[in-house]
N, C-alpha and C positions, 0 to 999 in steps of 0.2 A: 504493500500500500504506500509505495515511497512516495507516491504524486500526491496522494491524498495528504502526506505530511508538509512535501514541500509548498501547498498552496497552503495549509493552515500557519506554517511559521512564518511564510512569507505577507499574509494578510491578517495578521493575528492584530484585534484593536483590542484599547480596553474600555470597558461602559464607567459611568458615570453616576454620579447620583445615589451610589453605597453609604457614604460617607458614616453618615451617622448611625448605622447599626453596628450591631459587634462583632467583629469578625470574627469566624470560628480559627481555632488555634489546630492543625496539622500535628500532629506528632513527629520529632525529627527521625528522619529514616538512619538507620546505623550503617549507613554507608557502605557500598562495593555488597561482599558477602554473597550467599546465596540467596533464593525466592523464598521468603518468607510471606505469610498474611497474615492480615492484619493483626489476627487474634496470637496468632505466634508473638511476635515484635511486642502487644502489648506485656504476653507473659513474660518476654526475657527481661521488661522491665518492673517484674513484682508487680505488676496493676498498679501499678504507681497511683493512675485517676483515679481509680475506685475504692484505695485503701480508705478507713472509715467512713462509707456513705452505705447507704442503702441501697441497694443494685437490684434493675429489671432489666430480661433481656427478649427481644424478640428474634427468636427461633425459631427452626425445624429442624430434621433430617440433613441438611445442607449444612449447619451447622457444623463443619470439624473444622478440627488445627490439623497441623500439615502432618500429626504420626495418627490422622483417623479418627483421636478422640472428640468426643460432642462436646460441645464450647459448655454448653449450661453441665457436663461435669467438671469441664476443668477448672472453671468460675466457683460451682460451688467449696470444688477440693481447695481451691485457693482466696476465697474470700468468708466460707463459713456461713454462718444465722445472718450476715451481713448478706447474703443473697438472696433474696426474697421473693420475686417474685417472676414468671414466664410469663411472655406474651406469643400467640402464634398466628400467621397469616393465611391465608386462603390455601385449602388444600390439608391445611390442619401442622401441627409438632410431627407428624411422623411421614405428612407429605401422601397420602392415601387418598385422600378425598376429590373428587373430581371436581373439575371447573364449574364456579356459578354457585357449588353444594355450602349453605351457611354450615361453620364451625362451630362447638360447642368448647362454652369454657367447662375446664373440667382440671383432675388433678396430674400432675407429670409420676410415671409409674419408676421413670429414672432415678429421680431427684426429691419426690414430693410434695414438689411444690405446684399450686396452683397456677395453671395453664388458663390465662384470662385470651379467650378470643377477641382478635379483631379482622374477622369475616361471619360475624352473624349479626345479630340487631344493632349493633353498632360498629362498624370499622376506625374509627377514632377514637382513640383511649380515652373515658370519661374521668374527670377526679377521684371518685372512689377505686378507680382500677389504678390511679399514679398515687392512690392515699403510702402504698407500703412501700414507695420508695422514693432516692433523693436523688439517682438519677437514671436514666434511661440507655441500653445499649441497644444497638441495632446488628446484628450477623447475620445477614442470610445471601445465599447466591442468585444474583440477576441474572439475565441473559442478557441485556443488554439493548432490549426492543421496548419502546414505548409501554404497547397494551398490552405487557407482562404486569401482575398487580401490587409485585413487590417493593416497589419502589413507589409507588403511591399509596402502600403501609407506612414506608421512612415517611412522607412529606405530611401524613395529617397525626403522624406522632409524634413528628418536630413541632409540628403547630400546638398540640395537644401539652407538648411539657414548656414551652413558652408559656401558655396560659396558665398553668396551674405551677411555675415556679421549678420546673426541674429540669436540668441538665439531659444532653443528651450527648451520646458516644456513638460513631461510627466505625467500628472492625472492619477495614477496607477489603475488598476482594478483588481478581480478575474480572475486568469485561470479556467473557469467555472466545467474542470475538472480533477482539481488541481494538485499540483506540484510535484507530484513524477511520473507521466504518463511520462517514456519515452522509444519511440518504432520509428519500421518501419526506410527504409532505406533513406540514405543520398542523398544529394543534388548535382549531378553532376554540375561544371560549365559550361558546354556546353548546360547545361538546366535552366541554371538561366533567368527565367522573370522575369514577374510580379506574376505567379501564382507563385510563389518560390522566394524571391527574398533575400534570407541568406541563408546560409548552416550548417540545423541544422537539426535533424530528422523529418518524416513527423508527429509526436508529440513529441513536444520540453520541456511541463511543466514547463513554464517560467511566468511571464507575461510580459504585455508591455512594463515597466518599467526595466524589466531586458533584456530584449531583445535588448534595447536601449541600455542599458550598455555595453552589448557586443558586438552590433553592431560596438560600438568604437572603444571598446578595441581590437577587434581582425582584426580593420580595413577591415572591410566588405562595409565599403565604403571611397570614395576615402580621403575625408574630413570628420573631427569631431568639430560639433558646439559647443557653450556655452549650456551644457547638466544640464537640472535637472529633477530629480523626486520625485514627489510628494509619498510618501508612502502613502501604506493605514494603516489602524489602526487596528490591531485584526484580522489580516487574517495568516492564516500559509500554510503551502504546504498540509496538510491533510483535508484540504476543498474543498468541492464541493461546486458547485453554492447553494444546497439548506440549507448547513452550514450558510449560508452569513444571510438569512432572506429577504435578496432583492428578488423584483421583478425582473422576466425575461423578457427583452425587443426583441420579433422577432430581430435577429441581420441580418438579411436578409429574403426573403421571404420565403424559405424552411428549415430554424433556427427558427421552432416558440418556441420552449422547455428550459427548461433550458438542461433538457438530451439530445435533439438532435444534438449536438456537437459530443458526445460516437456514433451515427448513423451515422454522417456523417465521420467518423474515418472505421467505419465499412463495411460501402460500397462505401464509396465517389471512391475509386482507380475501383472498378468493374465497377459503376458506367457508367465510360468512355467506356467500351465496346461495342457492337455492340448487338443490341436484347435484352437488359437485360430489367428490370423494376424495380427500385428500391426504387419506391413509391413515386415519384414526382407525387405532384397533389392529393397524399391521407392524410388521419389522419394522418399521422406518416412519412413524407419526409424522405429517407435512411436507412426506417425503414424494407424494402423488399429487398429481395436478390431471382430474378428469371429471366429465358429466357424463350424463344421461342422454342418450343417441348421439354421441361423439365417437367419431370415425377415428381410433387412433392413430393410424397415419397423417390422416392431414393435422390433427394436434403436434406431432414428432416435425413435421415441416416447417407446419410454421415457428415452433420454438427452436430449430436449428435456424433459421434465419434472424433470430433476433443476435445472434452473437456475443451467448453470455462468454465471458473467459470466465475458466472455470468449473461451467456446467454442462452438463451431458446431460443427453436423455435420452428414453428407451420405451417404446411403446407398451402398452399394456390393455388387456379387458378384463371387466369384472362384473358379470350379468350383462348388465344393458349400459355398464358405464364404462367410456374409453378413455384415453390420454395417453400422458406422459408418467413415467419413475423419473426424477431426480437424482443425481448423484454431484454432489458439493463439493468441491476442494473445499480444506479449511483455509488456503487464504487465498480464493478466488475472488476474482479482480471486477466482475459481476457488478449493477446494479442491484440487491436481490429484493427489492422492491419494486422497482420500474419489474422486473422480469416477473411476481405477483401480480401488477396491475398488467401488465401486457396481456399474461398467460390468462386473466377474468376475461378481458376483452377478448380474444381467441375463442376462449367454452362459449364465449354468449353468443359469438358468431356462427359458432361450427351447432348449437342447439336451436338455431335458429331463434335466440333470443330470451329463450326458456331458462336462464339461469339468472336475469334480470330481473324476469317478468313476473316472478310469483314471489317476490320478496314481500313483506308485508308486517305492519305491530311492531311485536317484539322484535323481531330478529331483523327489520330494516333501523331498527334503531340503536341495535347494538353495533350493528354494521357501521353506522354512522361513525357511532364511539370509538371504534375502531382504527379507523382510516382517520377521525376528526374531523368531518366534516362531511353535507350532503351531496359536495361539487362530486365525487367520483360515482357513485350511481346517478344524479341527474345527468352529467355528461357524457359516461356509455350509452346512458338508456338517448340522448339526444345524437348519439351518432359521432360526436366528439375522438379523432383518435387516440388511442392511449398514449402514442408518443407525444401527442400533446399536452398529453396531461401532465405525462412524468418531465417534461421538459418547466413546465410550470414550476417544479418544486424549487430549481435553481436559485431564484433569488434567498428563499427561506433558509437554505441548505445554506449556502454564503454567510447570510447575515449570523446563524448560528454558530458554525465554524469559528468565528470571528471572537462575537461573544462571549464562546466559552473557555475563549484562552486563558484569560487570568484565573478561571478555576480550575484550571488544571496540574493535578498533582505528579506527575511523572512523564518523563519524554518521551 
């Protein structure tokens, strides 16, 4: 991705108008050494931040240090009655639970401590749930994509302990597909949720700890806590998860890969349409891009003509549904979001419109949430081509690039 870095350092500005909030404080990284994360680097410093405080941490499955162990035992072994309380995200503490399914708080069978939910009746931590502590950790693994919802757990539980007085910590991680990826269109505010909950491309190339950053500094939420992060140690923006050496922890149930991330960038936006099949349920989750009376050949043509580098494809059927398999290099040079909104445009063509056309409620509304915005279904469904569409994103993509240089933690 070495063009994508040379136009970010070369146009890299800084924004304005921070001044007066508090800047979150970095952890210094211990220099040279091997990869370490976040949660490692905190340990070799004794927990330095958390010695005498009250400590909550939000967790799953994802959660380890780099010899495998789960963060919320290494925290409790090393911080004691001083550990108080779990918090867990969509999909649940052990990562089981499918998409959309509300969480239950309930007690950790690990640690026994109380696993307060935030994906059921409320996704922002209420005061009575920050009553048992003084300050807040965040560890869990992103992918890296927008309308992934872990990162819009950080953002309304940084808002969450600004209001009620408590500190927050972020345990930095890899962007599994690293830090020069940045594509696809912006973030309407009239489409801000939860599947979206910043305005930042639907691949932003950050990680968590920078996202935090910005999240402050450009007052993406109403309140900014006592902010720090944990840096990691020996990671740079030209890595991919399999740079790292780590193991890959399922970060949800249809995320079993380290590359399935680059899949779900790829079809995650088609995904939401009507009749598609995008290989939930097989080997390879987002790993298929087909509908319903789709000829698989002419889908294999036309996505050999778009000239992803990087990506292959390989015809396939399944009943009545055709397309394409995908196969991703991990650092394929791809748009993989223009090649999502392409390959939509393609099934709508090749079903003669049928994967447009019966979208409707709920599910054209998520779709919205999705993508950010109504401009990509009304513009297919108007005939608009999709290389115009994706050629649109440029400005947006620019301006953030740009933007996000001064919060960024590693080169």
């Amino acid at each position: 991705m070495s063009s994508r870095r040379d136009f970010l350092l070369s146009g890299a500005a800084f924004l304005t108008g921070c001044q007066a909030m508090q800047q979150p404080t970095p952890m210094p990284q211990a220099g040279g050494g091997p990869f370490m994360l976040g949660i490692d680097v905190l340990a070799s410093r004794n927990f330095d931040l958390l010695r005498g405080k009250r400590v909550g941490l939000i967790t799953n499955h994802t959660s380890m240090n780099g010899r495998g162990e789960m963060t919320r035992v290494v925290m409790q072994r090393a911080l004691g009655p001083m550990f108080t309380a779990l918090y867990a995200p969509e999909h649940g503490i052990d990562g089981t639970i499918g998409a959309g399914i509300h969480v239950s708080t309930r007690r950790d069978s690990v640690t026994g401590l109380t696993v307060y939910s935030l994906y059921g009746p409320t996704r922002k931590p209420t005061a009575q749930m920050l009553a048992p502590i003084d300050v807040l950790v965040f560890d869990l693994q992103d992918i890296g994509c927008r309308s992934y919802t872990y990162i819009s757990t950080m953002v309304v539980a940084m808002e969450a302990c600004a209001e009620n007085g408590k500190a927050f910590v972020v345990l930095d991680r890899p962007n599994p597909m690293g830090g020069w990826r940045v594509e696809g269109p912006p973030l309407e505010s009239k489409w801000k949720s939860f599947v979206g909950q910043i305005p930042v491309p639907y691949v932003h190339g950050m990680t968590a700890g920078e996202l935090a950053m910005m999240t402050g500094a450009q007052r993406w939420i109403t309140r900014t806590p006592r902010l720090n992060v944990v840096k990691m140690q020996g990671w740079s923006r030209n890595m991919t998860w399999q740079d790292t050496g780590r193991r890959w922890y399922r970060t949800s149930p249809n995320i079993p890969y380290a590359t399935s991330p680059l899949y779900y960038v790829a079809t995650g936006i088609l995904g939401g349409a009507s009749a598609v099949d995008i290989g939930i349920g097989t080997e390879n989750p987002f790993g298929y891009a087909g509908a319903s009376g789709v000829n698989p050949q002419s889908m294999l043509a036309a996505c050999q003509r778009f000239g992803m580098s990087g990506v292959s494809f390989s015809p396939y059927t399944k009943g009545d549904f055709g397309g394409v398999r995908l196969s991703i290099h991990p650092r394929a040079e791809a748009d993989l979001t223009a090649l999502d909104v392409l390959m939509l445009d393609t099934l709508n063509r090749l079903s003669s419109g049928r994967v447009m056309n019966r979208m409707s409620g709920s599910k054209l509304n998520l779709f919205h949430k999705v993508y950010g915005s109504e401009s990509l279904y009304n513009n297919l469904r108007s005939g608009v081509p999709a290389s115009r569409i994706v050629a649109g994103w440029g400005g947006s993509v620019n301006s953030f690039r740009n933007a996000r240089q001064r919060h960024l933690l590693y080169a």
